[in-house]
C-alpha positions in Angstrom: 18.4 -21.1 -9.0 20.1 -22.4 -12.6 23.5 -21.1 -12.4 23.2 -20.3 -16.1 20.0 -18.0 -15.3 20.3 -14.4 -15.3 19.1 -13.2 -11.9 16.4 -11.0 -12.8 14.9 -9.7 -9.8 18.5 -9.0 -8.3 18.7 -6.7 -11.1 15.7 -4.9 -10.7 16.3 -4.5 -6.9 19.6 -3.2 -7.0 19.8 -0.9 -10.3 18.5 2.2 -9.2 20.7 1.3 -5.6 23.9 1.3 -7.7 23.0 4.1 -9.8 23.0 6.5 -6.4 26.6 5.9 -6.4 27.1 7.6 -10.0 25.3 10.5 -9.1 28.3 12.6 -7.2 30.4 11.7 -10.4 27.9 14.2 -12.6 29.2 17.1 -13.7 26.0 19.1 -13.1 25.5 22.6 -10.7 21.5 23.2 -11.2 20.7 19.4 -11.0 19.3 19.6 -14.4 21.4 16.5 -15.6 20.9 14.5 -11.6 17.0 14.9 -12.5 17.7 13.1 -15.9 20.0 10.6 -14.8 17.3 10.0 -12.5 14.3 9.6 -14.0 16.4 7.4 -17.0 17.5 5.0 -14.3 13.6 4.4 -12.7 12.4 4.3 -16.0 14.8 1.6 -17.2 13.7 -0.3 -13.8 10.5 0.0 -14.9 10.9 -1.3 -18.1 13.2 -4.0 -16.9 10.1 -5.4 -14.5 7.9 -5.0 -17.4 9.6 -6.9 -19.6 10.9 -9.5 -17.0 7.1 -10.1 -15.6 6.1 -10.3 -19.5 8.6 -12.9 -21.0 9.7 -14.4 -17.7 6.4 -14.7 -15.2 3.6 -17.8 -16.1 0.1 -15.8 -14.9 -1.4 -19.1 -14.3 1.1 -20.0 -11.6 0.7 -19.6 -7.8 3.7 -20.8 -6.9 6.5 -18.4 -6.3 8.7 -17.8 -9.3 12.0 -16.3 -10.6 13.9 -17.2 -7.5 16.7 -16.6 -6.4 18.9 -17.7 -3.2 22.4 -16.9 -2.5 24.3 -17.3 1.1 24.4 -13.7 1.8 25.9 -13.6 5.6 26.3 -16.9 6.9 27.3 -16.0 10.6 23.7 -14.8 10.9 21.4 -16.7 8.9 20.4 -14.1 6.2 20.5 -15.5 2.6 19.9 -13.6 -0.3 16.7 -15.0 -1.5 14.4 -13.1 -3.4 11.1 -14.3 -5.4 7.6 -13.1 -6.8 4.1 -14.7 -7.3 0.7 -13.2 -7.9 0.8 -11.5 -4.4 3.8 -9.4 -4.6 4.1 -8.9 -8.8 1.3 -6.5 -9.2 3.0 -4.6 -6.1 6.6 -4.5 -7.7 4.9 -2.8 -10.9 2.5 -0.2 -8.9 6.2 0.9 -7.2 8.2 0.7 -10.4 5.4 3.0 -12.1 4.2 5.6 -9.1 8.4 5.8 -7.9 9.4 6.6 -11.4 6.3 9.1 -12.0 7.1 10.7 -8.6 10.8 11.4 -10.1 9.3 13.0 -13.0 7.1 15.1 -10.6 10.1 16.3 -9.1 11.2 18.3 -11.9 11.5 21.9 -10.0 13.8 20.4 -6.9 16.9 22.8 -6.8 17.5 22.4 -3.1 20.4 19.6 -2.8 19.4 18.2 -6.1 21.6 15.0 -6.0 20.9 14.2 -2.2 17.1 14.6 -3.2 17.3 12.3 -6.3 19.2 9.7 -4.6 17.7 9.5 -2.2 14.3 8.5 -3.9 16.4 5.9 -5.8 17.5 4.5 -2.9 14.0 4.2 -1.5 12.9 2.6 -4.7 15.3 -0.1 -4.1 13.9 -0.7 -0.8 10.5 -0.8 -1.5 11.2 -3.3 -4.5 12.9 -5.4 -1.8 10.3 -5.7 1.0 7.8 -6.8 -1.9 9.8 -9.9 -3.3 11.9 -10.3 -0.2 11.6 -14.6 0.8 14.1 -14.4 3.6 12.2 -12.8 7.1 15.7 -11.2 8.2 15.9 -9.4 4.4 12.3 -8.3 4.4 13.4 -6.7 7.5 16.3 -4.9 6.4 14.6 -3.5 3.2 11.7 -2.8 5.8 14.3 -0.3 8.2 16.1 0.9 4.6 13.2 2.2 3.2 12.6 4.7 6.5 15.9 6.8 6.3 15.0 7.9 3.0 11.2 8.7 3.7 12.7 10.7 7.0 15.4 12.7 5.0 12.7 13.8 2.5 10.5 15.0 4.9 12.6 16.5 7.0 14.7 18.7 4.5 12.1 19.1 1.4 9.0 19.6 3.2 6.8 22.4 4.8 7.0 24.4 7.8 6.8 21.7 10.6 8.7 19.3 8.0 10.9 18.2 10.9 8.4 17.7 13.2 6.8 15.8 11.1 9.6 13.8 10.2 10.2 12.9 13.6 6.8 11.4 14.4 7.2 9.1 11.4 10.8 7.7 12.4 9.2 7.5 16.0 6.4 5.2 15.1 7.7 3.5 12.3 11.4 2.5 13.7 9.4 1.8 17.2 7.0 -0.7 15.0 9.5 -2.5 13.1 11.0 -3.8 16.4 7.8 -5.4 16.4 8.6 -7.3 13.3 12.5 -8.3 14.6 11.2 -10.0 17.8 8.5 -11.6 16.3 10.6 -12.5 13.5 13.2 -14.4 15.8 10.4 -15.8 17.7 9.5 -17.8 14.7 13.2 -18.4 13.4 14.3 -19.8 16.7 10.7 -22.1 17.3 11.4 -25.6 16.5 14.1 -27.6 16.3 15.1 -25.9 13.4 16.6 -22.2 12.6 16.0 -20.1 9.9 14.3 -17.0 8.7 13.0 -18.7 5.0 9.7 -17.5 5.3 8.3 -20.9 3.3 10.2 -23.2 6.2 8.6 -20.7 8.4 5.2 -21.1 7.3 5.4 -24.8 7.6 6.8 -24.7 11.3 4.0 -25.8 13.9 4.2 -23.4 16.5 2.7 -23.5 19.5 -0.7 -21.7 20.1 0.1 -19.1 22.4 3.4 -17.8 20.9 1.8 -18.1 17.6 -1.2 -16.0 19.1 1.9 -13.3 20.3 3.5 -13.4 17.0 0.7 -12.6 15.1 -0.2 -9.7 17.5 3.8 -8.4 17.2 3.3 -8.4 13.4 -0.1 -6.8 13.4 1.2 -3.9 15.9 4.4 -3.2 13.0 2.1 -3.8 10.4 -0.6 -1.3 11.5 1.2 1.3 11.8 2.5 1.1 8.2 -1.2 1.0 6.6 -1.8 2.5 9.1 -5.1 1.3 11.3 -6.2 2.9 13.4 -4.6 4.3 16.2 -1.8 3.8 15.2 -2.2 6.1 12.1 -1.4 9.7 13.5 2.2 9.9 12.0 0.2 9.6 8.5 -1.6 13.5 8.4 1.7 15.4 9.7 4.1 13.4 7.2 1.5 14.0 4.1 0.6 17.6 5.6 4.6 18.8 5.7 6.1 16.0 2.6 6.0 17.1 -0.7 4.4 16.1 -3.8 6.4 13.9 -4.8 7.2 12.6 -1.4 3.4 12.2 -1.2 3.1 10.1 -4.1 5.3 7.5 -2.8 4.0 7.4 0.9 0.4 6.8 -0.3 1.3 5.1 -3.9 3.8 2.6 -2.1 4.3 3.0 1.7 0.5 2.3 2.7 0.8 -0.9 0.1 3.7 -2.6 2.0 1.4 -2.5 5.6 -1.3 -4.3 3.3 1.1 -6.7 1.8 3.0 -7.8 5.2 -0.4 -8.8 6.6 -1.5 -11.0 3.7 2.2 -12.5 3.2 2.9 -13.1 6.9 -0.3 -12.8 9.1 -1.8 -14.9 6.8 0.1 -17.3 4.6 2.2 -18.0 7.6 0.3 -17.6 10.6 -3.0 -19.3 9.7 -4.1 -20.2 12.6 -3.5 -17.2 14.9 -5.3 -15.6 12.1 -8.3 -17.5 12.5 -8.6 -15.6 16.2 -7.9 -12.5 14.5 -9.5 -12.2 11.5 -12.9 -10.6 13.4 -10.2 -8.0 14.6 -9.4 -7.1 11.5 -12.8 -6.8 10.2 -13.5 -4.8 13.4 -10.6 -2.3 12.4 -11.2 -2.0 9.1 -14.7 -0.7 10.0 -13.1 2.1 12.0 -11.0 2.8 9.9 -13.2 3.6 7.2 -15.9 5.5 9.7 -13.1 7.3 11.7 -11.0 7.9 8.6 -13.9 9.5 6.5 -15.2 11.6 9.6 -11.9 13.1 10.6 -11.8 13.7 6.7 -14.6 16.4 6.8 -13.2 17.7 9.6 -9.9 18.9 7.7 -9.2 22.4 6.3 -6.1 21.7 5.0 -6.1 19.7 1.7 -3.4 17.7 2.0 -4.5 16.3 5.2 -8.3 15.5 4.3 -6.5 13.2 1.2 -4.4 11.5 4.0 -7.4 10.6 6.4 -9.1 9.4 2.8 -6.3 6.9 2.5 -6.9 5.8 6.1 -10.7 5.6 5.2 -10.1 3.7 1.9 -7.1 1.2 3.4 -10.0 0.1 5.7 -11.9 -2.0 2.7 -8.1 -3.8 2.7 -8.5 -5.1 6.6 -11.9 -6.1 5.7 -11.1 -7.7 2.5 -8.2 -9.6 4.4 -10.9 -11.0 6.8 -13.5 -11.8 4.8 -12.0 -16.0 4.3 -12.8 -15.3 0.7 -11.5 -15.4 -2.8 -13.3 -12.6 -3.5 -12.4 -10.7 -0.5 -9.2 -11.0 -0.4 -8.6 -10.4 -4.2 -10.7 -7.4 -3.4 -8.0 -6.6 -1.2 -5.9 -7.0 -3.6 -7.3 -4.9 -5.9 -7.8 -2.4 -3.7 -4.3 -1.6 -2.5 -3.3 -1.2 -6.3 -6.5 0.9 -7.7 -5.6 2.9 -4.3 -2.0 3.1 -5.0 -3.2 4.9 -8.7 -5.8 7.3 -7.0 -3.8 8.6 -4.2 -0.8 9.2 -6.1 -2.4 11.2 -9.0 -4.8 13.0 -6.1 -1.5 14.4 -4.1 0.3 15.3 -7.2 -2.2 17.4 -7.9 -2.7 19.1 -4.4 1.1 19.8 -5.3 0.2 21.3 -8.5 -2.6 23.6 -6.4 -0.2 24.4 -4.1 2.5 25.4 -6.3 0.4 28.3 -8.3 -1.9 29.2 -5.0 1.1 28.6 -2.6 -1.5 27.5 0.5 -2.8 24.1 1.1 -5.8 25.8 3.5 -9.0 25.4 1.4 -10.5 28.0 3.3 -7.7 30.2 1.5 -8.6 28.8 -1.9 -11.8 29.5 -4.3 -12.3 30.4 -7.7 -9.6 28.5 -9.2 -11.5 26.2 -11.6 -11.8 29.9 -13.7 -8.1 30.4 -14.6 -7.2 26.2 -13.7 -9.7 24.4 -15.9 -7.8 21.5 -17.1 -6.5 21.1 -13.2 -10.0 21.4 -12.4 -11.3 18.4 -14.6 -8.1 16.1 -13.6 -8.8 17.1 -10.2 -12.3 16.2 -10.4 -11.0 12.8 -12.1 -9.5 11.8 -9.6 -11.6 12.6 -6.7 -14.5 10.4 -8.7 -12.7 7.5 -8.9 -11.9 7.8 -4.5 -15.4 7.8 -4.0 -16.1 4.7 -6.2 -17.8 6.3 -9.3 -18.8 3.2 -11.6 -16.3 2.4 -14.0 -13.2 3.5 -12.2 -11.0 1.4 -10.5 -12.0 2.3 -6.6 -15.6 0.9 -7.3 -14.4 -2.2 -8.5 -12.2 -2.8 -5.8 -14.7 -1.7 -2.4 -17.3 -3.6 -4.6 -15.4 -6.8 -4.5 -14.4 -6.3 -0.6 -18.4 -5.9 -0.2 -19.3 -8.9 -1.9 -16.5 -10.7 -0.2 -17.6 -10.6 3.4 -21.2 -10.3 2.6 -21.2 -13.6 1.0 -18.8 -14.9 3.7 -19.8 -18.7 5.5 -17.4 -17.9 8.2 -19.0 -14.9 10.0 -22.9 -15.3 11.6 -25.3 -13.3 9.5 -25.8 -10.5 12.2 -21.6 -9.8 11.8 -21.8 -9.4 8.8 -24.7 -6.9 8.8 -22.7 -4.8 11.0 -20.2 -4.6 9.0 -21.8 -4.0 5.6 -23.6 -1.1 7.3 -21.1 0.4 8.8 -18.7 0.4 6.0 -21.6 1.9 3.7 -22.0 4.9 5.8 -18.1 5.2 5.2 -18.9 5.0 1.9 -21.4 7.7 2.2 -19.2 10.1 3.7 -16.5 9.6 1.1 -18.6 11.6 -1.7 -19.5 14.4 0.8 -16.2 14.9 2.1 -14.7 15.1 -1.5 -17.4 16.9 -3.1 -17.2 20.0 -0.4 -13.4 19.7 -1.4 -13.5 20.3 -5.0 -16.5 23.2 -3.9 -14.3 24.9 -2.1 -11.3 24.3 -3.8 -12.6 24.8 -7.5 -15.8 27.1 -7.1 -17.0 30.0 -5.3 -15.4 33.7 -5.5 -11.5 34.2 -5.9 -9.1 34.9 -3.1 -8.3 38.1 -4.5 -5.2 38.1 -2.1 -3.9 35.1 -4.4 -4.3 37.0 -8.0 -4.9 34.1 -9.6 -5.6 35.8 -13.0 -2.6 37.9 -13.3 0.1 34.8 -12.5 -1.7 31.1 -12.1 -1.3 28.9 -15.5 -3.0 25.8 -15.8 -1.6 22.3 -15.7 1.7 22.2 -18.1 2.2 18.8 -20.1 5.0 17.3 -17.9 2.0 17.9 -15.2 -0.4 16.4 -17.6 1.5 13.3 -19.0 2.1 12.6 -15.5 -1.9 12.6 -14.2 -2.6 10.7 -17.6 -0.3 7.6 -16.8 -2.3 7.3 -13.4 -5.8 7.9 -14.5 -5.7 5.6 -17.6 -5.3 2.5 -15.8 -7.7 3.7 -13.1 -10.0 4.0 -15.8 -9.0 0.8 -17.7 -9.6 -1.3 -14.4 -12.8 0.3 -13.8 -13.9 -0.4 -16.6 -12.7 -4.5 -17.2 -11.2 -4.7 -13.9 -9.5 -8.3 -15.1 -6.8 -6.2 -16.0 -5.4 -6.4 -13.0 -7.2 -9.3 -11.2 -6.6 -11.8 -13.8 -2.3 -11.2 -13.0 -3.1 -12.5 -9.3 -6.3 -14.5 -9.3 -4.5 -17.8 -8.8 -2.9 -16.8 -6.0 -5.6 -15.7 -3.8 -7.7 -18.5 -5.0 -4.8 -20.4 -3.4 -4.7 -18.0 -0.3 -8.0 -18.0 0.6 -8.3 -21.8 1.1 -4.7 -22.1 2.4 -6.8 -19.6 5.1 -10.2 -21.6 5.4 -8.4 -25.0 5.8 -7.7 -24.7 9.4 -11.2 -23.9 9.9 -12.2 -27.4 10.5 -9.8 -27.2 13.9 -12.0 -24.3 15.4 -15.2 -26.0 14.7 -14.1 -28.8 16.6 -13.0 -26.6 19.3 -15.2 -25.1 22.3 -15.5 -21.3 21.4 -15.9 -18.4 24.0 -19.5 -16.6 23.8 -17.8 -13.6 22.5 -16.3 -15.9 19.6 -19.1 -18.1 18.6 -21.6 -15.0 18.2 -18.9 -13.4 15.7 -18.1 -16.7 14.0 -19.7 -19.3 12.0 -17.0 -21.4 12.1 -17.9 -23.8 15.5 -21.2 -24.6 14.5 -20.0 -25.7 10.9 -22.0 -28.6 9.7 -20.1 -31.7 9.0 -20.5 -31.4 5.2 -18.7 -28.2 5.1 -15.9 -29.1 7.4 -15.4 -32.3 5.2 -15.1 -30.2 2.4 -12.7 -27.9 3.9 -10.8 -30.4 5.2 -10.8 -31.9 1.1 -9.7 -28.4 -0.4 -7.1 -28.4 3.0 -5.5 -32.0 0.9 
């Protein structure tokens, strides 16, 4: 980095961190002037990113930019060294926008008000670290940073069984991320060579099997964070019990960084484990999406159906990753950010159910769209664009991870129909499953144990604004979904064939029967493997 540059992403990283340590300092007893301080430090973050990405960030680039790479603790290794590119940049602004919204949705927190708020600052740090981190050792730490605050918030702001809750999620989550410290060291240490700079790393040759191990290692910390399925059970009790705001973040942001671990390390850096693994992932991501939108239906409680949606919906993101595509993995992509949107603005809501009915059970509910209209329609909103209505953001996103593996040359024709099929009776389900929510939600008779008439209002316009700055750029990408593709389209261009250029090596190889009925790859004629080998140079 030029000494005389400012360091921009530092700066954005470790504002809101610093400002934590002002917030004992304020004079304040009902936390009116924390929540303030709070949402004025996340809001200048936000604008800082937005203003950094907009002067300082070339869109046509694929290369990693802004960097930044200091000698942070030498005795170990770990280096300071930070960086963004079309991959991580739409991330950084999805948690810069849903972190400081979810601050803003926080407004009524009296219980430890300054624990609370900095708490979610110091998370917001974290987050912003995992997704520009260019060091494997500092990825890590942002990755185990991120978990104390997520615990705390649960555990002392949420529902009944909030510590139960709490618990499973530091269980599987701390227990995953060892996961990603052996494998990590695995790499670092392979060669004749040490280091944890994830570019040296993904140039390192390792050998088939470890590389094969390390992938798996990666996959195990990774899945639990998106989560895929089984590893996703921590993800219903920590919505069910967190609260709205706490909600926000785990789907908006939490979910995103599972996504963004596999496309950053599984496959930028391990290419060629992915190759034996990217029919897994396809496989999973059909589960998911089947499992996820069954288990859906199944729920009473509405906080719980959303979460198995996300576990449905981050389903198109395994297939997307699979698909060896442009299109597919740009899907991807675009998925984990229309997702990020949707999910956010659908649990906020539930919050804003739950704090005029004071129940999450639908079966409890009824009636409400009478005395909740406006809650009703941004309810109704929201819950079009999960199921992929045209001309929000969630079509254009599962319609791109369609096209992506359908028009796939890697996979045989019969895989692919599988999948396709499959993942449209997901699709299916999603309407049905959300639809009977909003019916029993919205319509019907009153709960006249609730007496919704004499003391529900509707939607105030902190609750509105808030709704409004998630649903207009669901919208806007629904409708010229460029908005957000064209910020990264270079670099999964560049991805995808960074992906397909080891291809070549399989078809050379002798395949299992299992392998050569799921890929295309071994029987690739010559022409394509030349030309894979040219887009390889």
């Amino acid at each position: 980095m030029n000494a005389m540059e400012f360091p921009w992403l530092t700066a954005i990283i470790v504002l809101p961190l610093v400002a934590t340590l002002a917030i004992p300092l304020i004079p304040d007893k009902e936390g009116k002037t924390v929540r303030w301080y709070a949402l004025g430090v996340a809001f200048a973050d936000f604008a800082l990113m937005i203003y950094t990405f907009w002067y300082k960030y070339d869109f046509q680039s694929s290369t990693l930019q802004l960097m930044e790479n200091y000698s942070w603790v030498p005795q170990l290794g770990l280096h300071w060294a930070v960086g963004v590119d079309g991959l991580s940049m739409p991330l950084v602004l999805l948690t810069g926008l849903i972190n400081t919204l979810a601050i803003f949705a926080a407004w009524k927190v009296t219980n430890k008000p300054r624990l609370f708020y900095g708490l979610m600052l110091a998370m917001y740090s974290a987050q912003l670290g995992v997704f520009v981190a260019q060091d494997l050792l500092l990825f890590f730490l942002m990755w185990e940073i991120e978990l104390v605050p997520v615990y705390l918030l649960i555990s002392i702001w949420g529902g009944q069984n909030r510590r139960y809750a709490a618990t499973k999620f530091i269980l599987y989550t701390a227990a995953a991320s060892i996961f990603i410290l052996v494998a990590g060291f695995a790499m670092a240490f392979s060669g004749d060579t040490v280091t944890f700079d994830m570019a040296t790393l993904g140039m390192k040759e390792y050998p088939k099997a470890l590389e094969l191990l390390v992938y798996a290692g990666f996959l195990i910390a990774f899945g639990v964070k998106l989560p895929i399925f089984p590893l996703h059970t921590w993800l219903p009790d920590a919505h069910g019990e967190a609260s709205a705001p706490g909600s926000m973040i785990l789907a908006g942001v939490l979910l995103k960084m599972g996504g963004y671990a596999l496309i950053r390390i599984n496959v930028e850096m391990l290419p060629n484990a992915h190759v034996y693994f990217a029919p897994v992932l396809a496989i999973l991501g059909v589960v998911n999406i089947v499992y996820g939108a069954c288990c859906a239906f199944a729920q009473t409680n509405l906080k719980r159906r959303l979460a198995y949606s996300s576990i449905a919906h981050m389903g198109f993101v395994l297939i997307g990753i699979a698909s060896y595509t442009e299109l597919g993995i740009s899907g991807a992509v675009l998925q984990m950010v229309s997702h990020g949107l949707i999910a956010a603005s659908l649990f906020f809501l539930s919050g804003v159910t739950y704090d005029r009915t004071h129940t999450l059970m639908m079966d409890k509910m009824g009636g409400i769209a009478k005395v909740m209209p406006k809650t009703f329609a941004l309810f109704t909103a929201g819950s079009m664009a999960s199921l992929a209505l045209p001309g929000m953001s969630g079509f254009a996103g599962e319609l791109m991870v369609f096209l992506g593996i359908a028009t796939s040359d890697v996979y045989s024709s019969s895989f692919k129909l599988v999948v396709v099929l499959l993942s449209a009776v997901g699709v299916i389900l999603t309407p049905i499953y959300l639809l009977s929510m909003l019916r029993q939600v919205f319509y019907g008779n009153q709960n006249q144990e609730l007496h919704l008439d004499a003391v529900v209002s509707d939607v105030k316009p902190r609750e509105l604004f808030i709704t409004a700055c998630l649903l207009l750029p669901i919208i806007g990408i629904g409708f010229y979904p460029k908005l957000a593709t064209q910020t990264y389209d270079v670099k999964t261009v560049e991805l995808a064939a960074h992906a397909r250029q080891v291809l070549p090596v399989v078809a050379q190889q002798q395949p299992s029967s299992l392998y050569s009925r799921i890929f295309t790859a071994p029987t690739l004629a010559s022409s394509q493997v030349e030309s894979l080998v040219n887009i390889s140079k």
